[in-house]
C-alpha positions in Angstrom: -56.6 55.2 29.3 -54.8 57.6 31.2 -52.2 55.0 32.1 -51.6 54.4 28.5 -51.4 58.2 27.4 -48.5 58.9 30.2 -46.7 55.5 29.0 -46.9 56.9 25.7 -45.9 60.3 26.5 -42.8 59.1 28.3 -41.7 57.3 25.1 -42.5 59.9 22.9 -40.2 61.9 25.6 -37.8 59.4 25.6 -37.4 59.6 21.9 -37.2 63.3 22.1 -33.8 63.5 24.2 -32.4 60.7 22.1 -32.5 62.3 19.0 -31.9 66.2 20.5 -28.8 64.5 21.6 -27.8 62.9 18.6 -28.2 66.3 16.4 -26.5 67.6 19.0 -23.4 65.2 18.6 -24.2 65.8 14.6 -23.4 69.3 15.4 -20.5 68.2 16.3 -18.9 66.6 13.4 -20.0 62.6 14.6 -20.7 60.8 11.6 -22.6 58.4 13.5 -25.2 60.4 15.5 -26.1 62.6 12.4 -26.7 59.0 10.7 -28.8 57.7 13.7 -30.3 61.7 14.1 -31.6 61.4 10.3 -32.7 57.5 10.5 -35.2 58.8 13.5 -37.0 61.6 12.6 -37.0 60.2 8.3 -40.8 58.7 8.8 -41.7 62.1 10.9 -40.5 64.1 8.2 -41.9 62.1 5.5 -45.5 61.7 7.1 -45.7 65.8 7.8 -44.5 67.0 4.4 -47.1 64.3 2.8 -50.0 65.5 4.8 -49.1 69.3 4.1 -47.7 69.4 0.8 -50.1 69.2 -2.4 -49.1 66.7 -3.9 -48.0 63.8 -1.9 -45.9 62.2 -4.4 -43.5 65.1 -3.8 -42.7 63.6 0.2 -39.6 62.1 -0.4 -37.9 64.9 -2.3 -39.3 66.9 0.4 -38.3 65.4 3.0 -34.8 65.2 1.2 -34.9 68.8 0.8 -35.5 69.1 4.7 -32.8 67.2 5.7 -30.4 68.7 3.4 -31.5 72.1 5.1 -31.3 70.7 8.9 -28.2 69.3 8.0 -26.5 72.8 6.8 -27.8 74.6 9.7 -26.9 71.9 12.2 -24.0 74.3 13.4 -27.2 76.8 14.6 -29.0 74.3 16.9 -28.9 74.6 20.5 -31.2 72.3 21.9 -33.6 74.8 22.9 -36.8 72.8 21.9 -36.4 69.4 20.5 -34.4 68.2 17.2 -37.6 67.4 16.0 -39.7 70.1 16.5 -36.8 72.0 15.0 -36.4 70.0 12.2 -40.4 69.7 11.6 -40.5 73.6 11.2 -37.8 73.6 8.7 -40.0 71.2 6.9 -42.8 73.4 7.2 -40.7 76.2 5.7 -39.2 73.5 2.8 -43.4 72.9 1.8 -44.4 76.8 2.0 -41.3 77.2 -0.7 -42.5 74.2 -2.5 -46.1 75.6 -2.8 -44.7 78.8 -4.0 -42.4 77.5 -6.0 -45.1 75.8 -7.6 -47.6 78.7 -7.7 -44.7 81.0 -10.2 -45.1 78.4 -12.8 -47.5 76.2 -14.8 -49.0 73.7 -13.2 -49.3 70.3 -15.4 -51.3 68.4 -13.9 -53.2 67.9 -10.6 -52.5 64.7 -8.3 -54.9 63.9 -5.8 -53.9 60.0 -5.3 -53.8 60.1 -1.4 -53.5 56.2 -1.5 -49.9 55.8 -0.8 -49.6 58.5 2.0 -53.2 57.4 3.7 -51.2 53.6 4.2 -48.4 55.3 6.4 -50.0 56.7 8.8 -53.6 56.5 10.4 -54.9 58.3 13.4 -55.9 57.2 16.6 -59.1 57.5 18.2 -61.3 57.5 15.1 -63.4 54.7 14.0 -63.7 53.7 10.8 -60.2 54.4 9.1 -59.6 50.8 8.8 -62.6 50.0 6.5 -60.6 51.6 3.2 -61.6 55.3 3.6 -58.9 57.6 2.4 -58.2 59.1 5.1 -56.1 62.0 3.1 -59.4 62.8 1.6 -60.9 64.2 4.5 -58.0 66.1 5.6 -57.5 67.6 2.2 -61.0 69.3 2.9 -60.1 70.4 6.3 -58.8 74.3 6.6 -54.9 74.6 6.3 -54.7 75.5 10.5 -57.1 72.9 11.4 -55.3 70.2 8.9 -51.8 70.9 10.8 -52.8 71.3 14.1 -54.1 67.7 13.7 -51.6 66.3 11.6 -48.4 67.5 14.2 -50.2 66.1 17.1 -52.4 63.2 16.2 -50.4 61.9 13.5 -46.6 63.0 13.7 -47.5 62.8 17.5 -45.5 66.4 18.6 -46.7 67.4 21.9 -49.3 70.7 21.5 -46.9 73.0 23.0 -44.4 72.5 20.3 -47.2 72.0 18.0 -48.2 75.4 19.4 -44.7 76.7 19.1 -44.3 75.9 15.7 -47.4 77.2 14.9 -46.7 80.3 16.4 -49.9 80.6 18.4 -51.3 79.9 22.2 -51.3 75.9 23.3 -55.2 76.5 23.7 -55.3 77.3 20.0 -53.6 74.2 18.5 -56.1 72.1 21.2 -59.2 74.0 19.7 -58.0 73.3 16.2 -57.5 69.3 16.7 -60.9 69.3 18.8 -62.7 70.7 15.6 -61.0 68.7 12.6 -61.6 65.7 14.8 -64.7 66.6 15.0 -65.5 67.6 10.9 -63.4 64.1 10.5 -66.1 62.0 12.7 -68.9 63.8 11.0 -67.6 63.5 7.7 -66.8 59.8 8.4 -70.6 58.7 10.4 -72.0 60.4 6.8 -69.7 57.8 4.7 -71.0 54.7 6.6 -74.5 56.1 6.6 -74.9 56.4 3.2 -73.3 52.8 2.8 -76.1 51.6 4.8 -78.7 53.5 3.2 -77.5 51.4 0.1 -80.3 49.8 -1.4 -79.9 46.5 -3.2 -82.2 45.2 -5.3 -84.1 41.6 -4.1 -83.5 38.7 -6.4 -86.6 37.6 -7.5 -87.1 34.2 -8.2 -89.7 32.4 -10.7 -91.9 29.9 -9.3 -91.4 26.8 -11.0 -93.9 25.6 -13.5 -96.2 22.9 -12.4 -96.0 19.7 -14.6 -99.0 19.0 -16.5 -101.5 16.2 -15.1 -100.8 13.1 -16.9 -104.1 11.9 -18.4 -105.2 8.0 -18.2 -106.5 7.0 -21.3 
């Protein structure tokens, strides 16, 4: 297990100076790397603005938004923390504007169809996902803190110090706030498959078949 967390942290690492470097180079004017820079982090973006915003259908123009942000402040980033920790917090800032936005005028209609954005991304570690719970539900019932903590780390897979850092709170905070939604999700997920089994179905019941009558000699 351990073996398989470092291997995965070493890619997730990996992935992290390649695309710091390419919005580096994008920084730079190279057509290319701000191509390859936007093509790596698009699923990231997507996945996080989906899980955060309230209405999921909104993610791609989201995302779009984001980019279009990261992309006219490209000439600011230094390389400090990673292109995608940087660019996840401007699409944090891009869904707080989209909530507001939202909140100054009426409001049509309420979408709750977590279908399409459960299907990108699933976490790992929990049971039961695969057996068609919407997964989206449950987050959508989790608190706001507890909901991102899980989301950057489990699901978008940022390390918890950046998680932490973009977050704006102590490393030991984001880890207490995945520990407890993973542990509402579990709960919340043994009481689905309980109740399933506490189904009751109703027995066939089957008529015994009529004996023939006794055939008389006369």
């Amino acid at each position: 297990m351990s073996q398989t967390k470092a291997a995965k942290g070493s890619r997730t690492a990996s992935c992290d100076e390649s695309t710091t470097a390419w919005a580096l180079a994008a920084r730079g004017g190279d057509p290319d790397a701000t191509d390859r820079f936007v093509r790596s982090l698009h699923r990231d973006v997507v996945r996080y603005v989906a899980h955060l915003s309230a209405d999921p259908q909104a993610a791609d123009d989201l995302a779009q938004d984001t980019f279009l942000r990261a992309l006219g402040s490209l000439h600011r980033f230094e390389g400090r923390s990673s292109a995608r920790a940087w660019l996840l917090s401007i699409a944090r800032r891009a869904v707080i504007d989209s909530h507001r936005y939202a909140a100054a005028r009426p409001r049509l209609c309420d979408t709750d169809d977590w279908t399409l954005v459960a299907e990108r991304a699933q976490p790992t570690g929990l049971p039961g996902f695969d057996d068609g719970i919407a997964l989206l539900d449950l987050l959508d019932a989790l608190p706001d803190e507890r909901r991102e903590a899980f989301v950057l780390t489990q699901m978008v897979g940022l390390p918890y110090a950046e998680a932490a850092e973009m977050s704006d709170c102590p490393v030991g905070t984001v880890r207490s706030r995945v520990a407890r939604a993973r542990a509402t999700l579990v709960e919340q997920l043994t009481e689905a498959e309980a109740e399933d089994a506490m189904a009751v179905v109703e027995p066939v019941v089957v008529e015994p078949a009529l004996a023939e009558p006794a055939v008389v000699a006369a």
